[in-house]
N, C-alpha and C positions, 0 to 999 in steps of 0.2 A: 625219906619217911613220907608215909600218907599224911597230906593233911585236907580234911572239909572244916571248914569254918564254923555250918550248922547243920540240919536234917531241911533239906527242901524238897520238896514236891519233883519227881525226876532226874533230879542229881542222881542218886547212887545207880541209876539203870543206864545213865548217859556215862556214868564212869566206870561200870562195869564193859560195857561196848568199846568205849573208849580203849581201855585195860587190854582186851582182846585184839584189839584192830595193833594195836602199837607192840606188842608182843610177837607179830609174824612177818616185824623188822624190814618192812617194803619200803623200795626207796620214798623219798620225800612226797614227790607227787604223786605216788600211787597210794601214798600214806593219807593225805590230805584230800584224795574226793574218795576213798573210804571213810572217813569222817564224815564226808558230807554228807554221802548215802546213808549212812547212819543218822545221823542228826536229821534224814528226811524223814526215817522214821519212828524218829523217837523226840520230836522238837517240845520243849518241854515250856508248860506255859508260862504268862505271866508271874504267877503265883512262884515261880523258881525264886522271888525277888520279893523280899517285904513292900508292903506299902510305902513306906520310909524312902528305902531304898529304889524303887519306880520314880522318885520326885527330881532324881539326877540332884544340878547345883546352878544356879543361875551363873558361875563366873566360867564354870566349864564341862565340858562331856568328864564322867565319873565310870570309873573301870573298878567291879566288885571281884575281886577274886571268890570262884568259889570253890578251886580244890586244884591242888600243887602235886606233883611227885617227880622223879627224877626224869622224866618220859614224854610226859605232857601236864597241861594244863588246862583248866577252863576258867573263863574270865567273861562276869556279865557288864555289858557296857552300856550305859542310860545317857542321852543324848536329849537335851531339849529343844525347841527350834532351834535353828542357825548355828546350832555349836558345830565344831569341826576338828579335825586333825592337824596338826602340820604335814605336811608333805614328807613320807616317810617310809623307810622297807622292816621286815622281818626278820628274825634271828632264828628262825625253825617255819617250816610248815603251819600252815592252820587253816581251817575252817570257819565258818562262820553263819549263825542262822540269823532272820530280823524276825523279832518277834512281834513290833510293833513299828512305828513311823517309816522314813522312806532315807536309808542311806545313798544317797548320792553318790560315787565313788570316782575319783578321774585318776586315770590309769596314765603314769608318764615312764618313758626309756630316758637314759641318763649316759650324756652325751660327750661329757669331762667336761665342758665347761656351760654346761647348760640344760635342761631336758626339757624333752617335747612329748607334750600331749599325744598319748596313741591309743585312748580310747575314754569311753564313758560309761556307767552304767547303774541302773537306779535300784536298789535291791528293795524290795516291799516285803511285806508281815508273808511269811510260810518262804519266802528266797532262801536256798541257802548255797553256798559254793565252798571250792578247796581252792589253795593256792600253794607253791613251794616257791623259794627263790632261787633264783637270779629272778628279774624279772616282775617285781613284786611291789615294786614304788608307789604309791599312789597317797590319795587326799579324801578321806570321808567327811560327807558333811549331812546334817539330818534337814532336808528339803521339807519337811511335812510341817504343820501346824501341830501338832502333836508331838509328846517326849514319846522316843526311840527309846526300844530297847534292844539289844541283839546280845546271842551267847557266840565267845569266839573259845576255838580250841586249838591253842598252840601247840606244835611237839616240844616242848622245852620247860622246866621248870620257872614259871612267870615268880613263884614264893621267893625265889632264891635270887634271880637274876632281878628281879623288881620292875623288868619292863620287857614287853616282846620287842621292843621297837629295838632295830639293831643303830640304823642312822637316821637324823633329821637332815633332811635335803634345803640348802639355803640360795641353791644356784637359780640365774634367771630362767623363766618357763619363755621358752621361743615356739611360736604358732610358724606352721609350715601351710 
């Protein structure tokens, strides 16, 4: 079952595209920078997100779900300085735009008993990119002086399963 939370400014055009793209059943990663391409043109603003809800939480990054169904999802995430992720992978495909501050991302391979740093990359306001997994481990953190905000689109129902995150990574990070 559909579900949107409320009427926001861009939502229904980003879920009707959305609707389209995931309907013509392409694998993961071809699923996931079609999204992107999409969400490059259709990035919807701030205002997708009450004032309220722009303010994030001083104890951690806050994930708004803004529309569920069996196929995919979208999910706004508000970051205030320094908050961060654990170190963690995916359960589906997704995308992701920044609509504001600067997501910092480190990119690690997972090695059985340890994983190594094998990349960086700082995503700024209008970035947006796709990812599918294997391959998908990483660490977001909001580098800016300013609260983050970014829309992520998962292929998977985030309503029902309650998290995209498939695993939290506890192993040590070895520098090569």
């Amino acid at each position: 079952m559909d579900t949107v939370t409320t009427v926001r400014p861009g939502l229904a055009e980003l879920v009707a595209g959305v609707g389209a793209l995931t309907a013509r059943r392409l694998p993961a990663r071809d699923t996931a920078l079609a999204v992107a391409d999409l969400m490059r043109d259709r990035l919807p603003s701030l205002d997708i997100l009450t004032a309220q809800e722009r303010l994030g939480s001083p104890e951690t990054y806050v994930s708004w779900p803004l529309h569920a169904q069996d196929d995919f999802s979208i999910v706004a995430v508000v970051w205030r300085p320094g908050q961060e992720t654990a170190i963690h992978d995916h359960i589906s495909w997704c995308a992701f735009a920044v609509l504001s501050g600067n997501e910092h991302e480190t990119l690690y391979r997972d090695e059985g008993d340890h994983l190594v740093e094998i990349g960086r990359a700082d995503n700024r306001p209008g970035d947006v990119s796709g990812f599918a997994p294997p391959g998908d481990i990483h660490l977001v953190r909001n580098t800016s002086s300013e609260t983050g905000v970014s829309i992520h689109v998962y292929g998977a129902d985030i309503g029902r399963l309650g998290s995209s995150v498939r695993r939290v990574y506890e192993l040590p990070v070895v520098q090569r």
